[in-house]
N, C-alpha and C positions, 0 to 999 in steps of 0.2 A: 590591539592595544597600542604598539607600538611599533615602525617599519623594522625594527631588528628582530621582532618577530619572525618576517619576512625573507625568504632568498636569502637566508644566512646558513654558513654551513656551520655544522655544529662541531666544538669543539671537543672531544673526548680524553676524556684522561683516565688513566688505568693508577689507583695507587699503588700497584705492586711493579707498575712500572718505572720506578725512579732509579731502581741501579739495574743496568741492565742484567746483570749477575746473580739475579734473585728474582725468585717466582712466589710469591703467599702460596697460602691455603696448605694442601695437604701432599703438595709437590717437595723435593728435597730444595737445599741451597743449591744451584749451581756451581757453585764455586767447592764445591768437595769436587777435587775431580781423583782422589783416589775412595773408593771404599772398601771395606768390608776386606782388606788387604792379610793374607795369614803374616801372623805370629808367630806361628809352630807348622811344622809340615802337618800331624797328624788331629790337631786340637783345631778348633774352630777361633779365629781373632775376634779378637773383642775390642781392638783399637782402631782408628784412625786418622790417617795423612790427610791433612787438610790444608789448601793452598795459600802461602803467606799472602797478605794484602800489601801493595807497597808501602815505605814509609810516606809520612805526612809532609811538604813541603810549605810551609806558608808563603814562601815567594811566590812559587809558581800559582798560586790559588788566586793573588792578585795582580798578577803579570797585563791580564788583556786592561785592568783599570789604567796601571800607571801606561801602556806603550798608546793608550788612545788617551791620555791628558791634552786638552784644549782649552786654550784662552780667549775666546771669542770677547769677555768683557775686559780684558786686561787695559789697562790708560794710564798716564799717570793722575795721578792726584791731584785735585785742583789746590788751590791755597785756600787759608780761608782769607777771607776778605775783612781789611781795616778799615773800609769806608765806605759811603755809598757809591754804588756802581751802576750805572745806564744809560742805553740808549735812549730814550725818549725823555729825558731831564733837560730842562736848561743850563745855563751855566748860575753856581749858586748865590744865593742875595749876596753876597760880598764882594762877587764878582768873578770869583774864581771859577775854571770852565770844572763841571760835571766829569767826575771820574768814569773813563770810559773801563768797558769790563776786559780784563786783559788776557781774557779768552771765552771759549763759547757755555753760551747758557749750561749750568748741573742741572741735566734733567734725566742723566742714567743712563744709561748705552742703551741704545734705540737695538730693536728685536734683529733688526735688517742687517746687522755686522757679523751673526754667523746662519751655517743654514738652517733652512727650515723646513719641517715636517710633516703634514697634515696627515692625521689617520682617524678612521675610525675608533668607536668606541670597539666595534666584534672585532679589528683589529689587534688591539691593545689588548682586549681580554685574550683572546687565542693565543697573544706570544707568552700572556705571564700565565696562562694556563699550561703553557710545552715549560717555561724556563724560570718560574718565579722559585725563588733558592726559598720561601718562606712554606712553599705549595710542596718542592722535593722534599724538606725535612719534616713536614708532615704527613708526606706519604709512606715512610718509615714504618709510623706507628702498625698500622693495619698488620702488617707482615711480619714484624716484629711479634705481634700477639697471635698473629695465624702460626706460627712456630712454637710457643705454650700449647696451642691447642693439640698439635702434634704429641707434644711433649705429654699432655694428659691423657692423653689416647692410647700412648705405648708403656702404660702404666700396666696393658693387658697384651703386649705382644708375648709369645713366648720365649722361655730362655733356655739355649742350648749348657749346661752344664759339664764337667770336667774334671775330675781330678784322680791324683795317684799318689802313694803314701808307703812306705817304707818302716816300717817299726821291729826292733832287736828287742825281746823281751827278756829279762834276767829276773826273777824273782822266785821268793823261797816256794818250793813244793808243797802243794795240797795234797799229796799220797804217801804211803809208808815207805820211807827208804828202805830199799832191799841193803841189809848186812854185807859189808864190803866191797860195794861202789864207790864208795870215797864222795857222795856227793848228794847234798839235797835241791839243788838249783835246778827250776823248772825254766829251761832256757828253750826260745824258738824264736824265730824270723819271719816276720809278717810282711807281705805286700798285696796291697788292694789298690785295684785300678775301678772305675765308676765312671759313668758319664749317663744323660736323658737330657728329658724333657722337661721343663715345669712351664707353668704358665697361672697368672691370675685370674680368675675366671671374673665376667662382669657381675655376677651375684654375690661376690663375695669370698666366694670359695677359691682353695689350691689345690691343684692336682699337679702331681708328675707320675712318670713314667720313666724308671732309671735302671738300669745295668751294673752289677756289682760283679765284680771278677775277686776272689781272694785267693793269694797262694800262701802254703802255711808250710815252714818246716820246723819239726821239734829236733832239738839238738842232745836232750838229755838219754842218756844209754837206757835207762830202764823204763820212761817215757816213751822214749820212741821204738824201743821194742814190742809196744803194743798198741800201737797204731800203725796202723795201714790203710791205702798206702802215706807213705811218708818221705817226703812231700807230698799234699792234695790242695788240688781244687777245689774251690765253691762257688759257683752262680748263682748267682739271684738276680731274677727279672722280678719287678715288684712294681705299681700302678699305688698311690699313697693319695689319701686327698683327705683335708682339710672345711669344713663346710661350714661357717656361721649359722645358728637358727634363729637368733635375736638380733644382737647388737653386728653390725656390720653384716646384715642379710639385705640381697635386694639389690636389683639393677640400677632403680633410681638413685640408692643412697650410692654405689659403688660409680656411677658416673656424673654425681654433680659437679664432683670439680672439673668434667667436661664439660659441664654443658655450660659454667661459672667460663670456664676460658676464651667458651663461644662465643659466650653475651658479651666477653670483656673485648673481644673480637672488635665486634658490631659495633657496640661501642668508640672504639677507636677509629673506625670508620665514619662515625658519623662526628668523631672530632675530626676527621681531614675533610670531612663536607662541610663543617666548622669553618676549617682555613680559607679552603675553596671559598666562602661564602663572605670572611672577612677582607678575602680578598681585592672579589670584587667589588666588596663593599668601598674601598678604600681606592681601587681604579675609577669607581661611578662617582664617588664625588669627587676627587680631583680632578677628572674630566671635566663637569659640568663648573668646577670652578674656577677651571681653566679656560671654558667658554665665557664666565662670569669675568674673569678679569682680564681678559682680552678686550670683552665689549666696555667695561668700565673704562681701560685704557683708550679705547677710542671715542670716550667721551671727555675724558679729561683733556686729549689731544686737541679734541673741537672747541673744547672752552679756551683752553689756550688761546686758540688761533682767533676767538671771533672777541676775548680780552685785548690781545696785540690790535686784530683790527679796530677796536673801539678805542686803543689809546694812539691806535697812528691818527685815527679823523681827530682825536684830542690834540694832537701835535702840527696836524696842521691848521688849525682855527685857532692854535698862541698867538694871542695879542687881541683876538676878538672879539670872542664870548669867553675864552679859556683862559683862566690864570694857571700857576705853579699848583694849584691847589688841586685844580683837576686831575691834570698832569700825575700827580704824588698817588693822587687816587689809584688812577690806572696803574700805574708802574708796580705799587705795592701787591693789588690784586694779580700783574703777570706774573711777580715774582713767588705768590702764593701757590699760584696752580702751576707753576714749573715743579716745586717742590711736592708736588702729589704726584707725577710721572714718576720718581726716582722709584720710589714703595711701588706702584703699580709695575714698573717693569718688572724689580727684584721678583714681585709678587708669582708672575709670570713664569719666570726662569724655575726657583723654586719647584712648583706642580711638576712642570716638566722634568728637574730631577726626579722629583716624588717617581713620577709617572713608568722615567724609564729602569731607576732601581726596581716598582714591581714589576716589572716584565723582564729584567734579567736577561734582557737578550746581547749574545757579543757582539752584535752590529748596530747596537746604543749604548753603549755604556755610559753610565752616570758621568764619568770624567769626561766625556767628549763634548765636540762644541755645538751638537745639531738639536735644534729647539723641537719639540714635540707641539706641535700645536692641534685643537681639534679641528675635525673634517664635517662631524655631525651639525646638524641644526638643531637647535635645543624643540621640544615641543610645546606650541602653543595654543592649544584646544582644548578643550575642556574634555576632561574623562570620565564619566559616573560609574562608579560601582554600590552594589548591595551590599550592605554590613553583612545582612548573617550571613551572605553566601563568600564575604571576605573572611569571617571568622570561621566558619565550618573547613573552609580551604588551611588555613591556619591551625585548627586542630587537628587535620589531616597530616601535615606536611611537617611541622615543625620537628628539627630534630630532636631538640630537648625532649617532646614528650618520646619518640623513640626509644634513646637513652635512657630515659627513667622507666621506659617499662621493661625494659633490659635489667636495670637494678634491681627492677621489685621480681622480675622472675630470678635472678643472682640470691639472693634475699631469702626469697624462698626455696632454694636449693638448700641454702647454708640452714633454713629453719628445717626440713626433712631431714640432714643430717643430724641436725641437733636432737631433734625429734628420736630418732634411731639411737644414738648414745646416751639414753634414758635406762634402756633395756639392760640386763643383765647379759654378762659375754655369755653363752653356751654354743658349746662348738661339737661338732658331731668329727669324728676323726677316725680314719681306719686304713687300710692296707688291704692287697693280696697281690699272692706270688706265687712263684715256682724257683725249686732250689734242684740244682743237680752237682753231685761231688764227685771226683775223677782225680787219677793220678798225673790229668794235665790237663791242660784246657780243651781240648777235644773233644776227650770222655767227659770230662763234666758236661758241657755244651750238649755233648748226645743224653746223657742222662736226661738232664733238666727237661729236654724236648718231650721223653716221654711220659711228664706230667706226671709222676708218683709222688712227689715231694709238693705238695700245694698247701698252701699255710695263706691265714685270713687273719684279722684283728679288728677288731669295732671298740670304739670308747665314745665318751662323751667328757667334754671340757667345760668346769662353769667356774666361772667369777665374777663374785656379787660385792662391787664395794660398799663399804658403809656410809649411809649417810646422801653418797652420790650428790655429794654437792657440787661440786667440778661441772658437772654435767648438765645438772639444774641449774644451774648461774650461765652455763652456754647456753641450754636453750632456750632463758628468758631474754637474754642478753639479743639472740636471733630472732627472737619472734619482735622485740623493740625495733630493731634494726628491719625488719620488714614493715612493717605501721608506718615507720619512720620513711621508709623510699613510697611507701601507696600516697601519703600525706604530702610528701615531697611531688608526687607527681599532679596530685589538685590543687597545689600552689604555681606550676608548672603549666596547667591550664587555664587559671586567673592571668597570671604573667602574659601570657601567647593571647590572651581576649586582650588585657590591655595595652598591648605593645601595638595589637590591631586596629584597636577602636581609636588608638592616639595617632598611630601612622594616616588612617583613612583622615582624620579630622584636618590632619596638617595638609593631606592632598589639597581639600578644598578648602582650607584657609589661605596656603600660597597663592589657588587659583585665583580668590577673591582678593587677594592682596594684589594679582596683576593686574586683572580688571581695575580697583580701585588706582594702582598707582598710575596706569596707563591714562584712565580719567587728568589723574593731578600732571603727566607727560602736556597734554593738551590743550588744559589750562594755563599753567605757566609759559606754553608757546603764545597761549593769545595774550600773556602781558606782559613779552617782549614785545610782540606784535603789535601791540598798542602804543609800545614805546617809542618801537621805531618809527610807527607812523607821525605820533609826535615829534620827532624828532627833524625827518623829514619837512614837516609842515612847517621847520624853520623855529623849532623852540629855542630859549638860550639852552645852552650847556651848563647850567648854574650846578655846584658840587654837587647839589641835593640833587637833579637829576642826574648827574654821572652817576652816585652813588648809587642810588635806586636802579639805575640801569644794571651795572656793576651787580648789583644784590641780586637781582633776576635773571642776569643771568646763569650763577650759581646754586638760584634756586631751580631753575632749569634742571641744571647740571644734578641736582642733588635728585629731581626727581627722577629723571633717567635712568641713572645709577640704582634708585630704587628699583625701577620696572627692571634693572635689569638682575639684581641681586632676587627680584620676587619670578621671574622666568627661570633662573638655575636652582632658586629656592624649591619649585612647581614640580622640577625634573628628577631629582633628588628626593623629592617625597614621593616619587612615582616609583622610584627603587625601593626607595625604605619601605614603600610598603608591601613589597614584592618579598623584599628580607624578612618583613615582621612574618607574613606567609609562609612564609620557607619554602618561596617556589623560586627566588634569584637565580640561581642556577638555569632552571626550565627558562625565563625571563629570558639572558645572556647567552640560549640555546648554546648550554655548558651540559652534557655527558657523562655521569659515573658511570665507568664501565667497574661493576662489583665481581662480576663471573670469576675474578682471579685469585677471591676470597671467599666467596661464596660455599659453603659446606653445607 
């Protein structure tokens, strides 16, 4: 297709690589560099130290712009001018001599006063591919959402539990006061120490597995006379679980909002292949119309100069076929195409900031004085391609329909859940244990171990609301919203046919606009050509032939400028249609390395 196909090396970029500090996917931040640090000597932490980021400095952000500021077009100012001004006038009918110009032509600061830069176009893409600040703040995204996903994942890690409790009981007696004790208060001191396991299961369900330690002392005289021993231990080792049979049953329904944070992932991925791609959408044509208005520029220069030279042979043949009339012709037509340099140069300068803001690099900084100019040759060949096999490439590749089939599986997640919250809750619930009681921890512990005290419990849990509207309004509301992204993505397929069908047509409407204006290039040389030969052949210089001269050769000029605005028009649809494809990337042998997201 094209030589940058060609012996180019390819540019790679990682979106998880834009702060060195951070890894996507299912890797931790870097930047914890404490974890999992104890709280308590004997308890497991559940906090942690996380390393501050430094404060924000807005000076230093913009330091390299202001210490590389350059005035390559800095001048003074010309004046404006109160009367007419030029070299080629005579002196005027009243006699008075022609104001001479009291300094040099306004035609703009010429390119040549600071330096200059010729690069490729793979050049310019690889540096704003390593350094464009528009490319790093979109590669945020991905990793940013690869941390949700995380986040939805340890929804089922397990959790280390903990705790211990102290309670003084004072309250009236449930037994007969024995006759002069002086006392009916059922008084003891409770401490219960506890710690396990719980965990979310992916179907739904809870389970743990926990440790209960109780110490008990009864403090009352006739109470505690008849227990023994007193103080006691009690252990309980006990396994407890929780099971949905309806509403919240099921791996699928229990991991949609993972599978929802993946898609949302992908998603954001294919919005930084988005940026990548507007990127270089945005380098390829300021490129090619910085090729464009270079070559314009040096068409304007040539008319200039071959203007001057047709009003110097006017200036020297005053007095003999040439009046003031001619004279006035030429002069006004110099002083018209001087004033289309100023625009053409700015035009120039311009791109080049464009050019070197995307690319972000601090050995070009937008404030500096070095002109970026291209290196490439525009191309001028004709290209054919196949419609269908440009549109099937395009239904292939496009990211939008990606995305959108990412929604409609999202979509459909949230309809399964919705689905599922239809059902009635019933929960199937139970226990078992072993208890051992002792006059310390010891003996309890050895009791418990030999398994005489084993205790079970089984239930079932239901609730049925009325009416169940809540739930009905969600999962019609879900199943809308999925119709909604499937329709969303056959709209999404029209879009990517006609983005294709209009990108290919423009290919070969430029190309035939070159062809065509290259013809009208040709023409209008042979009616200078014709001119000059008349001219030669000793015609007068009557105004009606300066003029006519004068006219052709701006109509020259004007079709040049055509052919040349129809060649970067040519090259520029030769991307766009590479963009409407969704292959620019593959195109500008540009790299998504996804592995660092990838799950």
């Amino acid at each position: 297709m094209s030589p940058k196909w060609q012996s180019k090396r390819a540019s790679t970029f990682s979106p998880c690589a834009a702060d060195a500090n951070f890894i996507g996917g299912k890797r931790r931040a870097r930047a914890l560099n404490r974890i999992a640090r104890p709280c308590f000597a004997a308890l497991l932490a559940a906090g942690c130290n996380v390393a501050k980021s430094p404060p924000f400095n807005p000076r230093n952000a913009g330091a390299n712009e202001r210490d590389s500021v350059s005035y390559p077009e800095a001048r003074p100012m010309p004046p404006l001018p109160t009367t007419l001004e030029s070299d080629f006038l005579p002196p005027n009918p009243d006699g008075s001599p022609a104001t001479k110009p009291s300094g040099p032509p306004t035609t703009g600061v010429a390119l040549d006063v600071q330096p200059e830069l010729r690069m490729t176009l793979q050049e310019i893409v690889h540096r704003a591919i390593a350094s464009s600040v528009d490319v790093k703040v979109a590669a945020y995204n991905p990793g940013i959402d690869a941390t949700r996903v995380t986040e939805a994942e340890a929804r089922f890690d397990p959790t280390v539990f903990a705790n211990a409790t102290y309670e003084n009981r004072n309250r009236p007696a449930a037994y007969v006061v024995v006759p002069g004790t002086g006392t009916d208060i059922d008084s003891e001191n409770v401490g219960t120490f506890s710690g396990g396991i719980q965990q979310q299961l992916e179907n739904g369900g809870t389970i743990s597995l926990g440790y209960t330690s109780t110490v008990n002392k009864i403090n009352n005289v006739v109470t505690s006379g008849s227990v023994n021993p007193n103080p006691y231990w009690l252990n309980e080792l006990a396994l407890q679980f929780n099971q949905p049979l309806l509403q919240g049953f099921g791996n699928d329904v229990n991991r949609a909002k993972i599978v929802i944070s993946r898609n949302q992932q992908k998603i954001s991925l294919l919005d930084f292949r988005k940026q990548l791609e507007m990127t270089l959408d945005n380098i390829e044509k300021d490129y090619w119309q910085l090729a464009e208005g270079e070559g314009e520029l040096r068409i304007d220069e040539n008319l200039l100069n071959e203007t001057v030279h047709t009003e110097n042979i006017l200036l020297n043949r005053l007095g003999q076929d040439v009046t003031r009339v001619q004279l006035s012709q030429g002069n006004a037509s110099v002083e018209t195409r001087r004033t289309s340099l100023i625009r053409a140069r700015a035009h120039i300068r311009d791109l080049s900031d464009d050019l070197k803001r995307q690319m972000n690099d601090p050995e070009l900084p937008v404030s500096g004085g070095t002109l970026i100019l291209p290196a490439d040759t525009p191309i001028e060949e004709p290209l054919s391609f196949d419609k269908d096999d440009q549109i099937r490439t395009g239904l292939e590749n496009r990211y939008e329909l990606g995305q959108q089939q990412f929604r409609i599986d999202s979509a459909g997640q949230q309809l399964l859940v919705a689905r599922n919250l239809l059902q009635p809750q019933l929960n199937l619930v139970g226990s078992v244990g072993f208890d051992g009681l002792g006059q310390d921890f010891g003996q309890a512990f050895a009791r418990q171990s030999e398994f005489d005290h084993f205790n079970f419990s089984i239930g079932i849990e239901l609730s049925i609301p009325i009416g169940n509207r809540a739930a009905r309004v969600a999962y019609e509301r879900a199943r809308l919203q999925r119709q909604q992204a499937i329709d969303s993505y056959q709209a999404v397929i029209e879009q990517v046919t006609l983005d294709v069908s209009q990108a290919l047509r423009e290919v070969n409407t430029s190309w035939d606009e070159v062809v065509q204006d290259r013809k009208a290039v040709y023409a209008q040389s042979d009616v200078l050509s014709a001119l000059s030969q008349r001219e030669e052949g000793g015609e007068a210089l009557t105004p009606t032939f300066v003029q006519l001269k004068l006219d052709t050769q701006e109509r020259l000029a004007d079709a040049r400028r055509a052919e040349n605005t129809a060649v970067a028009s040519y090259n520029i649809a030769i991307y766009k249609l590479e963009q409407a494809k969704g292959t620019l990337l593959r195109y500008n042998n540009v790299i998504m390395d996804e592995a660092e997201t990838a799950h």
